[in-house]
N, C-alpha and C positions, 0 to 999 in steps of 0.2 A: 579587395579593400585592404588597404594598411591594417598590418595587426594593432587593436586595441587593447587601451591597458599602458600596462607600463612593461617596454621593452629591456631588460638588462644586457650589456655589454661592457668589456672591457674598461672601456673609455668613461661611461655614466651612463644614464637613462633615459629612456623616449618614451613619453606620456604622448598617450594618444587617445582623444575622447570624441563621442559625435554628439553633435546638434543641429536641426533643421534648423532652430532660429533663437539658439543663444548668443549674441552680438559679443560677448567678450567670457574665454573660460581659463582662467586660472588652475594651477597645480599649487598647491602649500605645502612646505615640506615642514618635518616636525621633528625637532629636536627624541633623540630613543632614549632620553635620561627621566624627562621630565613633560615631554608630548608636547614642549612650547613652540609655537609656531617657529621656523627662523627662517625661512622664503618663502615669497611668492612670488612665481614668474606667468608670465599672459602665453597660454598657447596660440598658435598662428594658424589662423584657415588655410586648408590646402585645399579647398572646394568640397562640393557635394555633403557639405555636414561636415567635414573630420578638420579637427583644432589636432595638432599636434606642436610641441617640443621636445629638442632635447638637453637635458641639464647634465654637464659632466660634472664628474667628480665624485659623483655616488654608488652608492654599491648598491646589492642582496640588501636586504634588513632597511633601506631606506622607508622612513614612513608618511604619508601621504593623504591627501584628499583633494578631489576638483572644488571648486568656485565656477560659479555659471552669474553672467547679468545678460540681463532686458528686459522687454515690456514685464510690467507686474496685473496682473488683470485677472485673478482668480474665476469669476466668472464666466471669462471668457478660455479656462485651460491655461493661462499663463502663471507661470510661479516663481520666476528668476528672483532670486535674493540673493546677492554675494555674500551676505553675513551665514549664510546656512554652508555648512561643508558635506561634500556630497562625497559618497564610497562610491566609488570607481564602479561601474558594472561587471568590471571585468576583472574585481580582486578574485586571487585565488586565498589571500589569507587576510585576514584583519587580527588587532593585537589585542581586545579584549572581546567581549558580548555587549550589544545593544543594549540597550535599558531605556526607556521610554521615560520622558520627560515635556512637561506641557509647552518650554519656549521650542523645543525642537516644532512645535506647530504652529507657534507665534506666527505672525501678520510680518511683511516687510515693514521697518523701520517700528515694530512693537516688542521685539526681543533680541538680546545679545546676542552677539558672535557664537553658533554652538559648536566649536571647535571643542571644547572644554567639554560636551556631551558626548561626541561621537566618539566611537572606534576609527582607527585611524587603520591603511588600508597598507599592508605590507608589498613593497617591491621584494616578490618571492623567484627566482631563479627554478622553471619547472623542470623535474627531472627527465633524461633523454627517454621519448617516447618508445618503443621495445613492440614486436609483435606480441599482442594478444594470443593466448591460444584462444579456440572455442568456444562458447559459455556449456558450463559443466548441465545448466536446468533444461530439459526439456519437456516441451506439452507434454502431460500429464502426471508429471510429477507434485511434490507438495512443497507449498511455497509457504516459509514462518513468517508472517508478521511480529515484526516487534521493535517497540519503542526502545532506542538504545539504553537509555538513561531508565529507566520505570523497569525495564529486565534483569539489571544487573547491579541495582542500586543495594539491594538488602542479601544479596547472593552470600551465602556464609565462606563460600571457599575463594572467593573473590579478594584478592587484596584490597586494603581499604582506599588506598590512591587509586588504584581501577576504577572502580566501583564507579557507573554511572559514564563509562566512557567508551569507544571504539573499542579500544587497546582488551576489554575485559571478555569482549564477544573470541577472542581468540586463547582465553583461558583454556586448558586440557578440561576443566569441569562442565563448561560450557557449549567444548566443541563434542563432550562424551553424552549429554544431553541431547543438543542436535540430532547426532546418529542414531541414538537408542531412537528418536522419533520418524526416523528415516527423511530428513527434510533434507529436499531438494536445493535450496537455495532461500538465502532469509531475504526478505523483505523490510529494508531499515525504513520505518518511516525516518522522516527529513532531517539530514543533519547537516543542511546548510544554515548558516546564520539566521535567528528568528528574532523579532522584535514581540515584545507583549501588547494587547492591542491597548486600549487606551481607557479602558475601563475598569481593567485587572488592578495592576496596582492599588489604587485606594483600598480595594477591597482585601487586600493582602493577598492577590493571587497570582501567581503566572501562567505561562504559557507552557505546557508541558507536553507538544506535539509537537510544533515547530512550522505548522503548515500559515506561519506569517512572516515569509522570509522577506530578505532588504536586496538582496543579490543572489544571483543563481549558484558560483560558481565557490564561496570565499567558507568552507567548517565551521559549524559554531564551536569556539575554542571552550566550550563547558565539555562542549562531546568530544573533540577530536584535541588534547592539548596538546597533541603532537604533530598537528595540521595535518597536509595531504600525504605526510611520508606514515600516518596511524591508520590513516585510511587504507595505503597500500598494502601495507603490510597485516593490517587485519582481512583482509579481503585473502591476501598469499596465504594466508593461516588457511584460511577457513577452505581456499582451494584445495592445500592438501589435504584435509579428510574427507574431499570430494564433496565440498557445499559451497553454491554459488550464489550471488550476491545480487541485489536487484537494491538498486536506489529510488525511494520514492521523492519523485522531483516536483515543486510547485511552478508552476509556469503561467497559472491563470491569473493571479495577481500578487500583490505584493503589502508590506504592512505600510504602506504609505497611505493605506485606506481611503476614505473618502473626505469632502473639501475639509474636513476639521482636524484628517491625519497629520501628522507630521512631513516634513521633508527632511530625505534621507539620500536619496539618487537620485532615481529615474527622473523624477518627479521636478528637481531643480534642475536637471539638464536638458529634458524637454519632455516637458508633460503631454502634450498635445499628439507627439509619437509615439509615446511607449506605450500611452492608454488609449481606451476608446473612448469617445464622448457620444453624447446628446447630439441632436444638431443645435441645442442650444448651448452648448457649452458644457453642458453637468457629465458626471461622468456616470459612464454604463456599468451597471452592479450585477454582472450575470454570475456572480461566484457568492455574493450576499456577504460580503465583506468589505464593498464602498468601491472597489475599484476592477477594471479588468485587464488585464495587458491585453494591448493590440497585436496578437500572432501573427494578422497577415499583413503586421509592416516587415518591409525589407530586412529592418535593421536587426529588429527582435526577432525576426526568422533566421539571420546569422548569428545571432548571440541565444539563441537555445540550440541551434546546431553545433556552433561551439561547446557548448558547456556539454552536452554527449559527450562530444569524443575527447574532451579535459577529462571525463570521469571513466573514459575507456583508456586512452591510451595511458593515464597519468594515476589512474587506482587498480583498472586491469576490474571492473566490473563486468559482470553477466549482462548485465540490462538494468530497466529504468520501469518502473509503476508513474503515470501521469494522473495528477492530482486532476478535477474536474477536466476531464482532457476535452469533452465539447468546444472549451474554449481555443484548443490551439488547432481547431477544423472549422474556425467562423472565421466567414470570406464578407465582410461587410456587415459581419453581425449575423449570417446565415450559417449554419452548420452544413461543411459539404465536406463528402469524404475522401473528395479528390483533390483539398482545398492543401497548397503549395508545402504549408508548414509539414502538415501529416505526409504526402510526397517522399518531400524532401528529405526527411529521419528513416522512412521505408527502405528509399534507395542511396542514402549514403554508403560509399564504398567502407568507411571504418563502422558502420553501425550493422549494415549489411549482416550479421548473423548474431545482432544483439536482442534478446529477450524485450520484449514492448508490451507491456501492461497497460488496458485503460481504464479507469476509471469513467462511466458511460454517458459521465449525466453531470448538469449544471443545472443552474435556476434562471437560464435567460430561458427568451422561447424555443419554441421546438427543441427543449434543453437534453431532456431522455433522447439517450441513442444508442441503447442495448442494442447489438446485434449490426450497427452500423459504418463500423471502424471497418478500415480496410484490412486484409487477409492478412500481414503481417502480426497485427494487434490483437491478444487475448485480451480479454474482459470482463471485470467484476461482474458478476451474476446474480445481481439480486432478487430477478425471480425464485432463483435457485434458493435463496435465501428463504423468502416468503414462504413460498411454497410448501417447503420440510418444515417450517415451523407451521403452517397450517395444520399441515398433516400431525405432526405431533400434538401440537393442542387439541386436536379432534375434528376438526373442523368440517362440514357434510360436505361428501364430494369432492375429497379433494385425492383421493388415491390415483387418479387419470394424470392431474398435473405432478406427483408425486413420481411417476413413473417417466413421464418427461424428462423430468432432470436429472432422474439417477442416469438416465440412457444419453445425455448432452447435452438436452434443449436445442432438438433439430427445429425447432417451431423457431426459433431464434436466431439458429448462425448456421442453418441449413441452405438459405438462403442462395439462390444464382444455381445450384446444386454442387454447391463446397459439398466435399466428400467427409470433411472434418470439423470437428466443434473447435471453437475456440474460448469455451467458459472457463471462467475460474468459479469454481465453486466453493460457495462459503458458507460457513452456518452464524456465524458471528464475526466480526470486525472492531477497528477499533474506534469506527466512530458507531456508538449502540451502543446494545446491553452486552455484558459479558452472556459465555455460554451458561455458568451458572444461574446468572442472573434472569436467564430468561425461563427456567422453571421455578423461580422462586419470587419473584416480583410480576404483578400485573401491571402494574402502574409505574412510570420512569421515578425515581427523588432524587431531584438537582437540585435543593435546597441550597447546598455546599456550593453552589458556580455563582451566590449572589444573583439571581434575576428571579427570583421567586417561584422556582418552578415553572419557567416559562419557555425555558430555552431546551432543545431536544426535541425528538419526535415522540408524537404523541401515540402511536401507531405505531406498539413496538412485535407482536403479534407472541407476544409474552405468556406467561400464566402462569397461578403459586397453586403447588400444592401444600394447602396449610395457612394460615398467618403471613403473610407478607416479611419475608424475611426471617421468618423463626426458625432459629437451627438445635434446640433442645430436644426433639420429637424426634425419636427413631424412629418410625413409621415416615413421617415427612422425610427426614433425610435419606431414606433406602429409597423415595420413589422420586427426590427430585435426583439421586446418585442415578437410579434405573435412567429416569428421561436423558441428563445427559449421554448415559453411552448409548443409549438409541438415537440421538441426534448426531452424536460423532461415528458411529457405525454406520449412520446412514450416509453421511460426507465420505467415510475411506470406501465406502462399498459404492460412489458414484463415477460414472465415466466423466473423463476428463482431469483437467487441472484441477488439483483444490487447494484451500489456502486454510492455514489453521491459524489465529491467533495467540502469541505469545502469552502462556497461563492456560488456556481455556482446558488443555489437556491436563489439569490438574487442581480446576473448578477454582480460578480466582475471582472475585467479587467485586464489586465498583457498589457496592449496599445499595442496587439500584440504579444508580444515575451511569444515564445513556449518554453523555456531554461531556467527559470529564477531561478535554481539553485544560480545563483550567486549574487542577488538581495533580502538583506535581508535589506530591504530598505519599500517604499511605494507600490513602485512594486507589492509586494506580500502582505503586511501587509494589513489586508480585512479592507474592510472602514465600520465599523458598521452603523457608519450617515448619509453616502450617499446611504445605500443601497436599493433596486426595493422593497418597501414592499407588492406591489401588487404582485410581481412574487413569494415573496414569500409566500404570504396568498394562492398563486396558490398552490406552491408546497406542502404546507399543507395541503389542500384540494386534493392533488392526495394523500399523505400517509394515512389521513383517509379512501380515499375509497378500497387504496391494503389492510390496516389492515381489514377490513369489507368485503371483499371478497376474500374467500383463494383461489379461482381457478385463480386467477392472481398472483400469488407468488410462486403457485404450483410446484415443479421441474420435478414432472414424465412427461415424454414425450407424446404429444397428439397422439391420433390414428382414432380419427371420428368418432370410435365408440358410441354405444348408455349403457351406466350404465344400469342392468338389472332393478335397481331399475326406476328409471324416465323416461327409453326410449328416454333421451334428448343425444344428442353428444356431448362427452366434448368440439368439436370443428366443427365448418362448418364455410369456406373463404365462403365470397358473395361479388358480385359486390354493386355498390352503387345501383343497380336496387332490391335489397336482394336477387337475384338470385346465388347459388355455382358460381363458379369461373370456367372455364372454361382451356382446355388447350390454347387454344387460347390467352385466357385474361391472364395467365400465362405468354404465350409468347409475349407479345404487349408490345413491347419498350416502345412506350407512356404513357404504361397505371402506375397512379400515386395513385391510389385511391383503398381501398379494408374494409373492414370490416368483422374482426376476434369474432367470435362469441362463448363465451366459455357457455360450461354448468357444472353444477357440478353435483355432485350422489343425490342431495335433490331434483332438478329437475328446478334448479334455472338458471336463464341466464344472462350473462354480453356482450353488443356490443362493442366492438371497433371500432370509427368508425374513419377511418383515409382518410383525402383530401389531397394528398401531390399539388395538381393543385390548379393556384395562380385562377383560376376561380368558382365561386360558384358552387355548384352540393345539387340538392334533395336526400337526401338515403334515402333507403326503408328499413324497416326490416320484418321479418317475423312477422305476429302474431300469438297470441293460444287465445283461447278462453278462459275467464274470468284472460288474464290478460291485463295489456298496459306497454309503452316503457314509463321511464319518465330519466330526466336526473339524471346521478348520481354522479354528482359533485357538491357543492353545488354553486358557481362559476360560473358555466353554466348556459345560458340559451338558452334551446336547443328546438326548434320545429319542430318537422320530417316534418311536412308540407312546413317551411318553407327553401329556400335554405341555407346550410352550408356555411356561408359567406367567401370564399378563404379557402384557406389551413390549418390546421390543425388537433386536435386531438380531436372525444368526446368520452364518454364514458354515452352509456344509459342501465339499469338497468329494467330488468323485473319484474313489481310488481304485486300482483292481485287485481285483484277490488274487489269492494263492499265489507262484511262481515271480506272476509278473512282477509284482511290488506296487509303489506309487508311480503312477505318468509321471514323466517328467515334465516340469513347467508344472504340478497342479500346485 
């Protein structure tokens, strides 16, 4: 297919757009002084959907939008309106941010020309694409989520023009944080262009995630004012102190919402391909935000192909996290994991050794697909999630699936007899409670999102110790400070990938509310000068000890077996007496307490030693002759002899005496 978009050359420019069945699609070019319209020329079909022309005389910086006409039939998936100006699909840069406006949804022939609304779509000149090296992340490393804008917003060592942008995640302050956390690679949620949905506004609120883009490919210039060359270059940053990059992309639908959204693209160019419908026409809402793109059309299976490798060859990322990715493996509306789109990203020759994040699950049917994604793709883990917080809030019986997940959740992505997991595992995110929040609030309060407390889950597996929110009470705050690093201990101390959210190693707060999407405010904006720095010298201290010991990060699935080399098991459960685990102790509702015992092929050993019981307990570990147990956190101070004071998490390290020293690798 002809490249889409707008081609730049010497000579001028070649707009190139598709449509199954827009009868006439115009280019409007726009004055860069004043954004006032001063041509408009008809692109020419050249069959199978592609309009294209070429307009000489223009350069770089040329700014732009398509016009689409035909049938107008709303009901029936049609929406051609020439008065609406539509951003290119295929912009890589637009000149200001979106802002939502009620004619941008007007009726044909019931509102103005919204030329005067929109961002107008830059003819940008992409830089020469360059060998990628590698991506720096691999499975089992630790993946940072964070919100560009909400991390960097109140940063004190942050320049104030920074603040809130690409350019600040490349700060020395910033990249000397990274490291102290040992983070693998961050995890930008979305900083492709977002629209606010349409209820925001009145309410004075916006959109503070971004997961309501208008186009795949084009920065939002709040986040990136220095387009795709801030993107590059904060990515180069962060390569050299060895941290990789993962873009979280939306792909499942767009903010042109449902019939009362706005038109902005797709939606004027041809609504009927780019989404799914009804057989009656309505359109399919498997993401619960009015609309779905259709993956397994041709066209949008080469325009998210495209936008990959625009953000590999042309930013030099690691990989990509997929928003509701169910949607881009439905073949007819059915979720199959062999289904063209997911294929095709697997075995693209440029994607080929790019990091693939999925997100597991949608709200159409057979929407959950934990465990379902093809072998290339890791996967958010929310069992993993569940799970640890069961176990933490106390919950009977839950130390069997507690041991699951520390070990990979073979129940999961053992599957076919894969030899390796592919979880990410997580104990909070950023849509939910913060980590703090979830020892401190039973009940979500979204009050602040304007829907009455309605919006979020309700079912957050939370719990307060204390007054819902009270932070006066030193007693309260030593044991919701306890619960978090027994929750974040128990995440560094699980096999596999894990993911930490931005803040949470340093007990940031959302006062509750699990939704806060729409809070681009304090809410979210992390508080650098108030923050736990004890919690987080903690959490330091657990990323030194995963880098320093690879059998905790490991992915391959344990089996109790013994390495021929060391005769040691990669794994033996004991009770707190060092005794194996029993079926019994397996089955014992009550029982809260277990210590996971890894060894590696050198003949090395690592305890985990977990108390989820608010009451003290002696554990015992095994010994061998010419070594002892010492702790292996530096943070700890741990004496087997003595009782493990209430609940939480240690980790003791077998070293040998005398001569030999420490193993190396312990």
């Amino acid at each position: 297919m002809t490249r889409l978009g707008a081609t730049i050359t010497p000579e001028g420019i070649r707009f190139a757009a598709w449509s199954s069945s827009a009868r006439r699609i115009w280019v409007s070019i726009f004055d860069e002084q004043d954004n006032r319209e001063i041509d408009r020329a008809e692109l020419q079909p050249e069959g199978e959907g592609m309009h294209a022309l070429f307009v000489s005389g223009l350069a770089a910086g040329s700014l732009y939008g398509f016009r689409a006409d035909g049938d107008y039939a709303p009901e029936l998936g049609l929406w051609f309106d020439p008065d609406k100006l539509l951003t290119d699909p295929y912009a890589v840069e637009i000149d200001r941010p979106y802002a939502y406006h009620w004619r941008l949804a007007a009726r044909r022939n019931e509102g103005a020309d919204t030329a005067p609304l929109m961002p107008k779509t830059v003819a940008r000149a992409l830089p020469r694409a360059v060998p990628v090296p590698p991506p720096l992340f691999r499975p089992g490393g630790l993946i940072y989520e964070l919100n560009v804008r909400s991390f960097t917003k109140l940063h004190p060592d942050v320049p104030d023009e920074q603040r809130g942008t690409l350019a600040a995640l490349a700060h020395p302050a910033i990249i000397a944080h990274l490291k102290r956390l040992g983070v693998s690679a961050v995890e930008l949620m979305p900083v492709t262009a977002s629209i606010d949905e349409r209820h925001l506004p009145p309410l004075g609120l916006s959109n503070a995630w971004g997961y309501n883009p208008v186009t795949f490919m084009a920065l939002d210039p709040r986040l990136a004012p220095g387009g795709l060359a801030e993107l590059r270059e904060t990515v180069a940053t962060l390569r050299q102190a060895g941290i990789g990059t993962i873009l979280d992309l939306v792909f499942n639908h767009t903010g042109e919402s449902d019939r009362l959204g706005p038109t902005l693209s797709l939606r004027g160019l041809d609504n009927q391909a780019y989404y799914r419908h009804q057989p009656d026409g309505r359109l399919v809402n498997d993401t619960g935000t009015g609309n779905t793109v259709a993956c397994d059309h041709p066209v949008v299976r080469d325009m998210v192909l495209d936008t990959l490798r625009h953000f590999v060859r042309h930013a030099g990322v690691d990989g990509f996290r997929f928003d509701l990715a169910p949607v881009l493996g439905r073949v007819d509306g059915v979720f199959d994991p062999a289904a063209p789109l997911l294929e095709a990203i697997a075995g693209d020759p440029v994607l080929a050794d790019r990091v693939l994040v999925a997100e597991p699950w949608d709200i159409g049917p057979d929407g959950y697909q934990l465990g379902n994604f093809p072998a290339r793709f890791l996967e958010w883990n929310d069992r993993y999630r569940d799970d640890a917080r069961r176990f933490w809030r106390g919950d009977v019986g839950a130390v069997g699936a507690l041991a699951t997940r520390l070990a990979g959740s073979s129940d999961v992505f053992g599957k076919a007899g894969r030899p390796a997991s592919r979880t990410v595992n997580f104990i909070a995110a950023h849509d939910g409670m913060t980590l703090a929040d979830i020892v401190a609030y039973e009940r979500k309060h979204n009050a602040a999102n304007g829907e009455q407390n309605r919006d979020g889950h309700n079912d957050n597996l939370s719990w307060n110790n204390g007054a819902e929110g009270e932070t006066d009470n030193a007693a309260i705050g030593k044991a919701r400070f306890e619960d978090q690093c027994a929750l974040l201990a128990t995440l560094f101390g699980s096999r596999g990938t894990i993911m930490l959210t931005a803040g949470d190693e340093f007990g940031r707060t959302q006062k509750g509310n699990n939704n806060a999407y729409a809070q681009d405010n304090a809410i979210t904006w992390l508080d650098w000068t108030g923050r736990d720095q004890a919690l987080e010298r903690y959490v330091s201290a657990l990323a030194t000890l995963r880098r320093a010991v690879p059998a905790l990060s490991d992915t391959h699935f344990l089996t109790g077996q013994s390495a021929e080399a060391s005769g040691i098991p990669d794994v033996a459960w004991l009770t707190e007496t060092g005794m194996p685990l029993a079926e019994a102790d397996w089955n014992d509702p009550g029982r809260h307490r277990l210590v996971m015992l890894l060894g590696d092929a050198g003949g090395g050993r690592i305890a985990v030693i977990i108390n989820g019981d608010r009451r003290q307990c002696v554990f015992t570990l095994p010994a061998r002759e010419g070594f002892q147990w010492q702790p292996a956190v530096e943070t700890q101070a741990v004496d087997l002899a003595r009782p493990m004071p209430g609940r939480g998490v240690n980790f003791m390290i077998e070293r040998r005496t005398g001569k030999g020293g420490a193993r190396k690798g312990s």
